[in-house]
C-alpha positions as CSV (number, residue, x, y, z in Angstrom):
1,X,-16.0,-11.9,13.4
2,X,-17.1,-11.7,16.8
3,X,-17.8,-8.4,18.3
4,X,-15.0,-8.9,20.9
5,X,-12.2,-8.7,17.9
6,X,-13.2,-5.2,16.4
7,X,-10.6,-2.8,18.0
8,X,-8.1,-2.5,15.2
9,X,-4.4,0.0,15.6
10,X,-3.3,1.2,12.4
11,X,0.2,2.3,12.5
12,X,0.4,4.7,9.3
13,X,-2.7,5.6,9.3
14,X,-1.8,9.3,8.4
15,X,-0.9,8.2,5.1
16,X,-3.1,7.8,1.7
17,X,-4.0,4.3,2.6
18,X,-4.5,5.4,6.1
19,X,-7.8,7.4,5.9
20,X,-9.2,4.9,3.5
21,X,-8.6,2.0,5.7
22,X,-10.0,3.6,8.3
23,X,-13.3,4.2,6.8
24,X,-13.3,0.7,5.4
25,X,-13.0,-0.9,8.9
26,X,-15.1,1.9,10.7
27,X,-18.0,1.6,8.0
28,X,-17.9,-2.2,9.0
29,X,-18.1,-2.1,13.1
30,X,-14.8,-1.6,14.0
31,X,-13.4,1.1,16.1
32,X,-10.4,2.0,15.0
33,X,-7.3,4.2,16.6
34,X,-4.6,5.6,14.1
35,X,-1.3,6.3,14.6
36,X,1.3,7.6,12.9
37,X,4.1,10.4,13.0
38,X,1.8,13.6,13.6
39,X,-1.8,14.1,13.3
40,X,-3.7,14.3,9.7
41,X,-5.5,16.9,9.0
42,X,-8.6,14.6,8.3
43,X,-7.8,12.6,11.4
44,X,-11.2,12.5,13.1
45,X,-11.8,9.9,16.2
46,X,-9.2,8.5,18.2
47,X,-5.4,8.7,16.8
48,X,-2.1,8.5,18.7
49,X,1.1,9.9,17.8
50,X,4.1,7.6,17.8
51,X,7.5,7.4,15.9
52,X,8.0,3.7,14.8
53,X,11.5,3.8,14.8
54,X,11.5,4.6,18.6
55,X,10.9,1.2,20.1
56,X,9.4,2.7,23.9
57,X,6.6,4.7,22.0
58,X,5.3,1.6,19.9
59,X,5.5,-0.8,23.1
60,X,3.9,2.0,25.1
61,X,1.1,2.6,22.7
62,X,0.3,-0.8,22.1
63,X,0.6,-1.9,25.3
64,X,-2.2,1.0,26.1
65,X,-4.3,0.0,23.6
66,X,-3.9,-3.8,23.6
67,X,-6.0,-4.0,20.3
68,X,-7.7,-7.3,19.0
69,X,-6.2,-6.1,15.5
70,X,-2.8,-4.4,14.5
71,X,-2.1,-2.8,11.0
72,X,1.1,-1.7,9.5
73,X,0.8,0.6,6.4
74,X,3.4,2.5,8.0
75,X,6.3,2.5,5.3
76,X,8.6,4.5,2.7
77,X,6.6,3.1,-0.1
78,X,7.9,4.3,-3.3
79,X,10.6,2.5,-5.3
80,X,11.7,5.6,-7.1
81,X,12.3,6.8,-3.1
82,X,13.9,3.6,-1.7
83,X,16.8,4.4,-4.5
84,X,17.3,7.9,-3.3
85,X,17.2,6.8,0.6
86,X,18.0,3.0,1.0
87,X,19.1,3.2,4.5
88,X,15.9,4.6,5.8
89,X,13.6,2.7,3.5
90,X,15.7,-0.4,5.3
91,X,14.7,1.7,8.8
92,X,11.4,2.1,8.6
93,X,9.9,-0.7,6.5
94,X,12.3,-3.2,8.3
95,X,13.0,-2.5,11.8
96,X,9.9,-0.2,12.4
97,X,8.0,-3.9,11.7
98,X,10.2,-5.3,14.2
99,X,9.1,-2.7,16.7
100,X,6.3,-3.7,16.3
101,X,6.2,-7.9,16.6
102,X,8.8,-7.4,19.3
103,X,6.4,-4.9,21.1
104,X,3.6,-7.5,20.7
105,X,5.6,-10.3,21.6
106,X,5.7,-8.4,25.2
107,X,2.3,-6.9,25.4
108,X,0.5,-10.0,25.1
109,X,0.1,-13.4,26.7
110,X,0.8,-16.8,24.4
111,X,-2.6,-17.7,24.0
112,X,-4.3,-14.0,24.0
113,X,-2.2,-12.5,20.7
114,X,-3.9,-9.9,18.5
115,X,-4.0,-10.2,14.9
116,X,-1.5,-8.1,13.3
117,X,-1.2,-7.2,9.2
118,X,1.6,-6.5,6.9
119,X,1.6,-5.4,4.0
120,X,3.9,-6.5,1.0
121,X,4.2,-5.8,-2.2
122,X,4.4,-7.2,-6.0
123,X,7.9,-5.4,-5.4
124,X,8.9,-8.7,-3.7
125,X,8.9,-11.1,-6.6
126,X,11.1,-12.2,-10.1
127,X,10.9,-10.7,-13.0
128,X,7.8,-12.2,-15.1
129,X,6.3,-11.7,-18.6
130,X,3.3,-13.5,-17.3
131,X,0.3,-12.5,-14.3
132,X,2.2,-14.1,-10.4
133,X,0.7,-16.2,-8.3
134,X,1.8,-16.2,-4.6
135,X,4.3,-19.5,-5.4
136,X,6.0,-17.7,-7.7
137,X,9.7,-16.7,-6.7
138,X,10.9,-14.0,-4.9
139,X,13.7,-12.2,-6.0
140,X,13.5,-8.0,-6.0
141,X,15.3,-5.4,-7.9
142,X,14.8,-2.9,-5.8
143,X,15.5,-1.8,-2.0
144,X,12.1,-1.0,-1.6
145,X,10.9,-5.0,-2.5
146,X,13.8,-6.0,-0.3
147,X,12.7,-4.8,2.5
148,X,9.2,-5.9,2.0
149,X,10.9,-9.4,1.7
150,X,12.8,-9.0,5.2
151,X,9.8,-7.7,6.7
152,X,7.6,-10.4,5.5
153,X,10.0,-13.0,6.7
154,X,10.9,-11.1,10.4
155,X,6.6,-11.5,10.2
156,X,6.7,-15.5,9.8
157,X,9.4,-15.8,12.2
158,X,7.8,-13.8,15.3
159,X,4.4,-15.9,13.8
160,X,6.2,-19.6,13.5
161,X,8.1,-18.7,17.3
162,X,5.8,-17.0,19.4
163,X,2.3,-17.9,18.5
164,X,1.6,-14.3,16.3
165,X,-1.4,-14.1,14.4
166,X,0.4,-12.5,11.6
167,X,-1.7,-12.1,8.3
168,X,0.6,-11.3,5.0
169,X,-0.3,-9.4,1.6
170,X,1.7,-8.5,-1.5
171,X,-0.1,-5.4,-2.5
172,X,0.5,-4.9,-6.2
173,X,0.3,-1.3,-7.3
174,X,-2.9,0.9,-6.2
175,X,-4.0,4.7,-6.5
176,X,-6.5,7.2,-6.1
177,X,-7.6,10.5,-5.0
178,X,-5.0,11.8,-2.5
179,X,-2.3,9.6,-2.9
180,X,0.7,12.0,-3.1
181,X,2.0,13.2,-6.8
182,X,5.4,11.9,-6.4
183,X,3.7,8.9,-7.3
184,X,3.1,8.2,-11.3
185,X,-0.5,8.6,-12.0
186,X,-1.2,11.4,-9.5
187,X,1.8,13.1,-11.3
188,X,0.6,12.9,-14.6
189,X,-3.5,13.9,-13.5
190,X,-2.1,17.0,-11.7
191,X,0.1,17.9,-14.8
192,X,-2.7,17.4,-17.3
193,X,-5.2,19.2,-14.8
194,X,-2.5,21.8,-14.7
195,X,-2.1,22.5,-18.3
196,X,-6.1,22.2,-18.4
197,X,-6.9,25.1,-16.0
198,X,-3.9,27.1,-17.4
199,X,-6.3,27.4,-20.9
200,X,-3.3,26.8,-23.0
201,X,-0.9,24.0,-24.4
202,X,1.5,22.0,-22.0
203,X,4.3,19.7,-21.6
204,X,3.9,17.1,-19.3
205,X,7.6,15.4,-17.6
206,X,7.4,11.5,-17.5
207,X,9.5,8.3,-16.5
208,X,9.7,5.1,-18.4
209,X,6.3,4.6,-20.6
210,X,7.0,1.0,-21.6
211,X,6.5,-1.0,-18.8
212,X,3.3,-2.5,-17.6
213,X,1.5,-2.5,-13.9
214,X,-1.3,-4.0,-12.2
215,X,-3.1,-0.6,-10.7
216,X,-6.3,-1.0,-8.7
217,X,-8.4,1.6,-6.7
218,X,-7.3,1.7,-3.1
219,X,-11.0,1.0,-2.2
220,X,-10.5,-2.3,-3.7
221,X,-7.1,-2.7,-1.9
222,X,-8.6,-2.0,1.6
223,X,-11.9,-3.9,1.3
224,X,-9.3,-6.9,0.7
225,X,-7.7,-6.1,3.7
226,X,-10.4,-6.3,5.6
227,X,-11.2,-9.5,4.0
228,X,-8.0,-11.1,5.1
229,X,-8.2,-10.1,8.7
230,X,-11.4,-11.5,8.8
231,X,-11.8,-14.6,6.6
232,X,-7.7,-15.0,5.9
233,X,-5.4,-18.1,7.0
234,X,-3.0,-16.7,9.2
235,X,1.0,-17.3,8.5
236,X,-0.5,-17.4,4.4
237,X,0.0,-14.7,2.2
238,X,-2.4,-13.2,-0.4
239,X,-2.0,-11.1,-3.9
240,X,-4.2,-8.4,-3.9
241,X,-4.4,-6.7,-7.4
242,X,-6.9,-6.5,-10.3
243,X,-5.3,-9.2,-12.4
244,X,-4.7,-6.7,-15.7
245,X,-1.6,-5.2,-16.1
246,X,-1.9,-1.6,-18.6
247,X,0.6,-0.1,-20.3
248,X,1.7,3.3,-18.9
249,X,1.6,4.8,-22.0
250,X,-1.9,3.9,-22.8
251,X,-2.7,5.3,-18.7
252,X,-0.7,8.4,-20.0
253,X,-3.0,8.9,-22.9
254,X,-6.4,8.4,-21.3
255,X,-4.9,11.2,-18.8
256,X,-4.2,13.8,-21.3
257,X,-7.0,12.7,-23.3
258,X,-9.4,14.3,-20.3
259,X,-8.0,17.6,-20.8
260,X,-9.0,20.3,-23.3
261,X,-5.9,21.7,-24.1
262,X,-3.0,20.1,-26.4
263,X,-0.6,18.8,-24.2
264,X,3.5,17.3,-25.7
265,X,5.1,14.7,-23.6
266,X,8.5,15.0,-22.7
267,X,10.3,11.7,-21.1
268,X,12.7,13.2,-18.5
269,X,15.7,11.3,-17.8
270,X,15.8,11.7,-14.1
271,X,12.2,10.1,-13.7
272,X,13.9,7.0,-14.8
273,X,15.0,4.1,-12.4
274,X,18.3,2.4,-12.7
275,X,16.1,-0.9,-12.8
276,X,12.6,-0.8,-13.8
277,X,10.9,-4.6,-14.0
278,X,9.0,-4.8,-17.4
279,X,5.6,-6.1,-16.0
280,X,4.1,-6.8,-12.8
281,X,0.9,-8.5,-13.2
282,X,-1.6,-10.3,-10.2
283,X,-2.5,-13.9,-10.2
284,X,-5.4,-13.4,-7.6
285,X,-6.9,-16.4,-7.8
286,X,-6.4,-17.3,-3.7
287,X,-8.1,-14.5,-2.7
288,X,-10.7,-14.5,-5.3
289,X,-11.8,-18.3,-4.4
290,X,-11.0,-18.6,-0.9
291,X,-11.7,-15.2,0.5
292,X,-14.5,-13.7,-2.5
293,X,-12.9,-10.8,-3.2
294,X,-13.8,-9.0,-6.7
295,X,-12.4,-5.7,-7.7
296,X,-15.4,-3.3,-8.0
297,X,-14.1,-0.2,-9.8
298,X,-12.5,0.5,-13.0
299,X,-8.8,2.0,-12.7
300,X,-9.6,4.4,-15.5
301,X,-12.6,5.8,-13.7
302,X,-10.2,5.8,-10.7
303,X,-8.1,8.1,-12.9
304,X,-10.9,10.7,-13.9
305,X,-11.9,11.0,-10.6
306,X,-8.3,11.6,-9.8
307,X,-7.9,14.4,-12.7
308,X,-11.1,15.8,-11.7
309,X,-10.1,16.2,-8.0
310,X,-7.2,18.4,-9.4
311,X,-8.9,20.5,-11.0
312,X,-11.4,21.8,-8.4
């Protein structure tokens, strides 16, 4: 990458991916500006406020900035959330994309367009009993992987009719320290850390144990979206995940396994979905030969680290 193409806008950059993104891309030479709804706490640098569902800010901000690179973490990213607000997750994961292509699409010159990133998920695709590949077919049970899907094809169609640079990943699931605990695995390490510090027996409130996910750390995640913007085909998208699916219930008891104290697991029926897809496992076999991305950390070291940071 030429030194010319390292200013990068991340539009929610606020958020648990957000700060690790940023150090990713700033570690590597790029200056970075975030955005997002208000300021972080850890927000250090430049950042910008601006509301992605308010078309003027985005066009105003990016046309400001003109960056070389665009990034959209922005989104309501929890499926368990998209059941309880559909409508927004449609909001702000679909039309806050199109803010953003259509903001480009008048910012820039034809022959002068920045790169710009979304980010999918393994939401998007069938049902499978087997790791998917990014042929395999799309067809979500959830709002939150439709509107991944409707983003991802509002992406190709700006890309395909106005000459967008627009780079496309299906992010299968990821975690680590400071992801919010309405997610699973943060959940259960600030229960067990709970019942830990508390010096006595606990019961821990879970969802659905049976099914199986594809989790990697989020330092993998971002060091393949770096990867991508640099190296990647644009218009083509890539499966980022670790390529083994676990078990929650064998995540579950490697989390209560770090704590001292005896802890009873109680599956609560309102932690479970009205559809929950059995497995979700990566074929990343594009990005692994094309691109020469390996996952470097284990997702149960991930998950000590995760306990440990909850009980400081």
């Amino acid at each position: 990458m030429s030194d010319s193409k390292k200013n990068v806008l991340i539009f929610g950059a606020g958020g648990f991916v957000g700060k690790y993104l940023t150090d990713e891309l700033a570690a590597n030479g790029y200056q970075v500006t975030g955005s997002d709804i208000r300021v972080p706490e850890w927000a250090g640098g430049t950042f910008a406020t601006a509301n992605l569902l308010e078309y003027e800010e985005v066009r105003a901000l990016i046309s400001k900035e003109l960056p070389d690179v665009i990034i959209n973490l922005a989104a309501i990213s929890s499926v368990g959330q998209s059941w309880k607000n559909p409508q927004l997750t449609i909001s702000v994961n679909v039309v806050g994309s199109l803010n953003i292509l259509q903001a480009v699409k008048e910012s820039y010159g034809r022959d002068n367009m920045p790169k710009v990133m979304f980010i999918g998920s393994s939401e998007e695709y069938a049902v499978s009993d087997a790791p998917v590949n990014e042929e395999y077919p799309l067809d979500s049970n959830s709002p939150y992987g439709i509107s991944k899907m409707t983003q991802e094809r509002f992406a190709s169609l700006y890309g395909r009719e106005f000459g967008i640079d627009v780079y496309l990943v299906r992010a299968f699931n990821h975690t680590g320290v400071g992801q919010a605990d309405n997610f699973v695995l943060p959940s259960w390490c600030k229960q067990a850390a709970e019942i830990d510090k508390s010096g006595a027996p606990g019961t821990m409130n879970v969802g659905n144990l049976k099914v199986k996910r594809d989790f990697s750390d989020v330092r993998d995640i971002v060091r393949a979206y770096r990867l991508i913007i640099e190296r990647g085909t644009p218009g083509k998208v890539y499966n980022v995940g670790s390529g083994i699916a676990h078990s929650l219930e064998d995540m579950l008891t490697k989390i209560t396994g770090f704590s001292s104290q005896e802890i009873t697991v109680n599956v609560d029926p309102e932690r479970i979905r009205p559809t929950d897809t059995p497995m979700i496992c990566c074929d990343n076999t594009l990005i692994r030969t094309e691109l020469g991305w390996e996952p470097e950390h284990d997702i149960f070291d991930t998950l000590k680290e995760m306990y440990e940071s909850y009980q400081r």
